[in-house]
C-alpha positions as CSV (number, residue, x, y, z in Angstrom):
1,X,-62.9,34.3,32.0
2,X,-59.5,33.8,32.7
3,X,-56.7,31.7,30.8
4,X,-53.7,29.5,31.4
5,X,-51.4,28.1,28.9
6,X,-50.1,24.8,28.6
7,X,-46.6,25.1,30.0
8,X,-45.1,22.2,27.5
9,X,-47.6,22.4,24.3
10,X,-49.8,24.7,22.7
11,X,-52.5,24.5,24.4
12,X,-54.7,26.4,26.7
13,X,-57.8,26.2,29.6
14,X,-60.4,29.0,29.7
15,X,-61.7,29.1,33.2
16,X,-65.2,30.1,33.9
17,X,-65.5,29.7,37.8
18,X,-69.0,30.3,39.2
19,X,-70.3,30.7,42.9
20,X,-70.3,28.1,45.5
21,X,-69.3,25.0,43.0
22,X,-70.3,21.6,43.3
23,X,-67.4,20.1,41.0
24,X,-65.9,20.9,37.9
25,X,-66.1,20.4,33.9
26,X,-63.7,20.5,31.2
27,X,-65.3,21.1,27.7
28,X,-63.3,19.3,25.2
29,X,-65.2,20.7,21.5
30,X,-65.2,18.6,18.7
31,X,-63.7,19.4,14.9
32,X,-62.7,16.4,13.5
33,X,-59.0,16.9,14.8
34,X,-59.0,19.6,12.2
35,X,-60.6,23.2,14.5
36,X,-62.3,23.6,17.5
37,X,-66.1,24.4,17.1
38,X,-66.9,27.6,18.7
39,X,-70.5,26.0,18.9
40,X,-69.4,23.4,21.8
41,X,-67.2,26.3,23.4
42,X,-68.3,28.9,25.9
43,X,-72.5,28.0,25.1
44,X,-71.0,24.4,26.9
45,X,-69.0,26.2,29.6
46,X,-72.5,28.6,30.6
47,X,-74.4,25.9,30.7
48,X,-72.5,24.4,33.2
49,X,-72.1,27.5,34.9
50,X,-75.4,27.8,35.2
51,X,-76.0,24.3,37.1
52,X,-73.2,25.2,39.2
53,X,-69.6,23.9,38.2
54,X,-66.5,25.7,37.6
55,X,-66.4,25.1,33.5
56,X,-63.1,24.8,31.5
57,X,-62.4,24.9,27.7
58,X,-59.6,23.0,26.5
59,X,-58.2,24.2,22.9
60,X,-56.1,21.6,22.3
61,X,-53.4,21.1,19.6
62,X,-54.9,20.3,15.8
63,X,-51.7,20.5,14.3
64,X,-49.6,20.1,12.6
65,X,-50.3,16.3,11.7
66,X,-49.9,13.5,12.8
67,X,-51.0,14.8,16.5
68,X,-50.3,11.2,18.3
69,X,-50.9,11.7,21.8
70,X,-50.6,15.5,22.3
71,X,-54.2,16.3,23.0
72,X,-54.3,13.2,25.4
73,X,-51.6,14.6,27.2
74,X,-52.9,18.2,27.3
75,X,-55.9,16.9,28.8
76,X,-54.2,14.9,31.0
77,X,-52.5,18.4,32.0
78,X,-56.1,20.0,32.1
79,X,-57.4,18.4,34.6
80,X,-54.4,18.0,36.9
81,X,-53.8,21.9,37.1
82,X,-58.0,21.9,38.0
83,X,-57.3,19.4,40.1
84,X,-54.4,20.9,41.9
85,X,-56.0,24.2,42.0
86,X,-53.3,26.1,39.7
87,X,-56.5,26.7,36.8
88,X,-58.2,30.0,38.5
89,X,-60.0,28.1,40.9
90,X,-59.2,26.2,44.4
91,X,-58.7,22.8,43.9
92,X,-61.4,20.6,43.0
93,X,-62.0,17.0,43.9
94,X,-64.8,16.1,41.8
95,X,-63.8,16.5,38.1
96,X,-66.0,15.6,34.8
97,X,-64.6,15.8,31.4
98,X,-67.5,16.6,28.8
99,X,-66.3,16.2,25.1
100,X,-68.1,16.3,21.7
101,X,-67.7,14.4,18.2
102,X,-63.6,14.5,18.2
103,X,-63.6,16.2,21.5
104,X,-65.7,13.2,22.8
105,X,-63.2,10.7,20.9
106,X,-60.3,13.2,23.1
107,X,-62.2,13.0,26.5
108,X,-62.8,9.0,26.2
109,X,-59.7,8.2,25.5
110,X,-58.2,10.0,28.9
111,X,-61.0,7.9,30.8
112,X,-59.8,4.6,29.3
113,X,-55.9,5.2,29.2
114,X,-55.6,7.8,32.2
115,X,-53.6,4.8,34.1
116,X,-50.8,4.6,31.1
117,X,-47.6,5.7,32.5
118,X,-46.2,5.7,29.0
119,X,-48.3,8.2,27.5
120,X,-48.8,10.6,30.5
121,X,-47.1,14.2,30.5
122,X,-43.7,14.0,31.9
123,X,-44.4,15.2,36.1
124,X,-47.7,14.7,36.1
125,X,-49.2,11.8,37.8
126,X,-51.3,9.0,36.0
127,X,-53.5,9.5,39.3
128,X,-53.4,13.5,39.1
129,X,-55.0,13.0,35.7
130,X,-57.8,10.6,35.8
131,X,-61.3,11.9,35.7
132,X,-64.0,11.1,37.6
133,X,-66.8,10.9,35.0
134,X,-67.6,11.6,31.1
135,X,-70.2,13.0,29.4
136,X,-70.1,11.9,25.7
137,X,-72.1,13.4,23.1
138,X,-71.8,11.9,19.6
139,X,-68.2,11.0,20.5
140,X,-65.7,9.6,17.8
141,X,-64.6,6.4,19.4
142,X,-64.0,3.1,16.6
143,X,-61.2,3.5,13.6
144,X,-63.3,-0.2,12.6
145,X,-66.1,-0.4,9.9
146,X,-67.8,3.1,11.4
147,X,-64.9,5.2,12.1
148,X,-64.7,9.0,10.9
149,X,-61.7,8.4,9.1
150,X,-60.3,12.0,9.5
151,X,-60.2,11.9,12.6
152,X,-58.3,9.0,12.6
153,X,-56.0,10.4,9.9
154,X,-55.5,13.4,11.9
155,X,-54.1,11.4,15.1
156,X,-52.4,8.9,13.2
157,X,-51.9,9.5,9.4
158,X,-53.1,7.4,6.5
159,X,-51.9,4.5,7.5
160,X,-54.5,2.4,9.0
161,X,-52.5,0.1,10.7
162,X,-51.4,2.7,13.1
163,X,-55.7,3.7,14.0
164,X,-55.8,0.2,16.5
165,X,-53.8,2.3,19.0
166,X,-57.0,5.2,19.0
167,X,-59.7,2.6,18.4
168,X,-60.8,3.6,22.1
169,X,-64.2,0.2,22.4
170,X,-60.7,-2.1,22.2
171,X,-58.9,0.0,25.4
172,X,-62.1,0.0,27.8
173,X,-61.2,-1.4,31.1
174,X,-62.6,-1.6,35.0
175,X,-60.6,1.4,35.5
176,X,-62.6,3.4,32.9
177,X,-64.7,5.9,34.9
178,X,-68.4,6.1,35.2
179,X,-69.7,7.6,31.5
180,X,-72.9,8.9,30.2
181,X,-73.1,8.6,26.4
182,X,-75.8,10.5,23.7
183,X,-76.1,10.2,20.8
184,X,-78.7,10.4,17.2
185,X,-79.2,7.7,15.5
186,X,-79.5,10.0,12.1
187,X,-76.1,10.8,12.5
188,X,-74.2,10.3,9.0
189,X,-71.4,11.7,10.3
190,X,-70.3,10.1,13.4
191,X,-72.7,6.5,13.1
192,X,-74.3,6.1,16.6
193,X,-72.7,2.8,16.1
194,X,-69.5,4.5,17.8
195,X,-71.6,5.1,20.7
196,X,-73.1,2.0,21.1
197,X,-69.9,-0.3,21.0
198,X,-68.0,1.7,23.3
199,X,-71.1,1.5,25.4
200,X,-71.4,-2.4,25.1
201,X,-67.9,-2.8,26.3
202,X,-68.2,-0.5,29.4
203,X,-71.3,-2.7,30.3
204,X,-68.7,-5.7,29.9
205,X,-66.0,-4.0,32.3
206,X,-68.5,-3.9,34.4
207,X,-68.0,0.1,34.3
208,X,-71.2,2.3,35.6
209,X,-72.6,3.6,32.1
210,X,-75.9,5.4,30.7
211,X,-76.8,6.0,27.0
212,X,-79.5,8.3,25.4
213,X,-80.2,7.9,21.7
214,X,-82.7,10.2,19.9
215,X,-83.8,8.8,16.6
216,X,-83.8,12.2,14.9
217,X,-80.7,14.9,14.5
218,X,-78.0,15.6,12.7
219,X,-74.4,15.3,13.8
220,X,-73.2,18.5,16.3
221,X,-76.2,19.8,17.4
222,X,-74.2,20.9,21.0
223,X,-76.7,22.2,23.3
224,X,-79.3,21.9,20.5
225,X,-81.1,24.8,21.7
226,X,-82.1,28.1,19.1
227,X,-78.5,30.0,20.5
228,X,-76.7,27.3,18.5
229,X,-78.3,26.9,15.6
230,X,-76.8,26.5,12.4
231,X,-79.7,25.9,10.0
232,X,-77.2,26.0,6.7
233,X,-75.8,22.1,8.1
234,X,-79.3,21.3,9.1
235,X,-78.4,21.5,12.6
236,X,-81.6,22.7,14.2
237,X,-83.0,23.5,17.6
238,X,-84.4,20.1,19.1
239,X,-86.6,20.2,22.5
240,X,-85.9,16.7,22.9
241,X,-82.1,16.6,21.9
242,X,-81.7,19.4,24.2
243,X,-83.1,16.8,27.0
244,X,-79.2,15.6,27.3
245,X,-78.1,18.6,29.3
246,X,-80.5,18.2,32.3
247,X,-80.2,14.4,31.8
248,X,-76.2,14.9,31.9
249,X,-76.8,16.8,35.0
250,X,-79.3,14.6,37.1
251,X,-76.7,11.5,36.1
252,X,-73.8,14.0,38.1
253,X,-75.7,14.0,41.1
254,X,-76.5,10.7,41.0
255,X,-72.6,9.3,40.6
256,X,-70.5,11.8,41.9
257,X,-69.4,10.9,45.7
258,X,-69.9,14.0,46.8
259,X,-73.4,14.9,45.8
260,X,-77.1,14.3,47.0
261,X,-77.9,11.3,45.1
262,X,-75.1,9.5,46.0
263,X,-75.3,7.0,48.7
């Protein structure tokens, strides 16, 4: 694993680049805003290792408060230098951005705003930065009637009239790329409600989409396999749940221009 620092923020990209690679991934974890959970970290990056993409871990900026559109524009960053080849790697074409809870709410909002010049990094170009799919798993995406309000506080501060500009089901357009969504619908931290509006408005845009929902799980269950476990927040080893990674990865072969099931 190598790293490279953000050259205008604090943030950084672990690299994990594997043999003969078939695209890329940036891993955005989740935390509320608040930390970055080790749990949606390197097990996330192996796992795409292992199916054969270059994997990247963004640890973006979680403070100091409010973070506006800092971790937007480290992302942006992110997968420009992949993109460009100045991340450890040669230059990928083919780039997916997989985020989780807050992560997810981080990695959405690049796919539905990559196109705004105002908010991009300054010499970075909009096109530089747009991915070309997402893999959301139990992502943050309404400040509405089921938002995680920290999160919201976190980007924006108490003042709720300032959550519309994150509220990412009311900034979906035909530009969004293609997105695979999953979610549990026992979720009492993040409601599966978050997934399914942003879902309903992709289908609207007219934007390629999938959604999984499992009816039983609680909120971060990452991989939900035994290596990320954390039986003390009821977050459990699922066979099922754990269905999303393979599913994740038959869905990138199936949209991704330059792979099999593509035609």
């Amino acid at each position: 694993m190598t790293t490279l620092q953000c050259p205008f923020d604090n943030a950084s990209l672990d690299c994990y680049p594997a043999d003969k690679a078939k695209g890329a991934v940036i891993v955005c974890p989740g935390g509320g805003y608040h930390f970055l959970s080790d749990r949606e970290d390197r097990p996330i990056a192996q796992a795409f290792n292992q199916a054969g993409y270059h994997a990247f871990v963004l640890h973006y900026s979680i403070d100091p408060p409010p973070l506006g559109w800092r971790p937007f524009r480290q992302l942006g960053w992110a997968v420009s230098a992949v993109r460009s080849g100045n991340a450890g790697v040669p230059g990928v074409r083919e780039i997916t951005v997989c985020g989780f809870s807050a992560g997810g709410h981080l990695a959405a909002s690049l796919g539905v705003l990559w196109h705004r010049a105002d908010l991009v990094a300054p010499g970075i170009d909009p096109a530089a930065q747009k991915p070309d799919a997402l893999i959301l798993s139990y992502p943050v995406i309404t400040a509405g009637t089921y938002a995680h309000r920290k999160c919201f506080e976190q980007l924006a501060g108490k003042d709720t009239s300032a959550w519309d500009a994150f509220s990412l089901e009311k900034l979906v357009t035909p530009k969004t790329p293609p997105v695979f969504l999953w979610h549990t619908i026992a979720d009492e931290s993040v409601p599966v409600q978050n997934s399914l509006l942003f879902f309903e408005e992709l289908l609207r845009c007219g934007v390629t989409a999938e959604l999984h929902l499992y009816p039983y799980g609680a909120h971060g269950l990452s991989l939900a396999t035994p290596e990320v476990g954390q039986p003390e927040k009821n977050r459990l080893p699922d066979a099922h749940v754990a269905t999303w990674m393979p599913l994740a990865l038959q869905w990138l072969d199936q949209i991704l221009p330059g792979q099999p099931g593509k035609s």
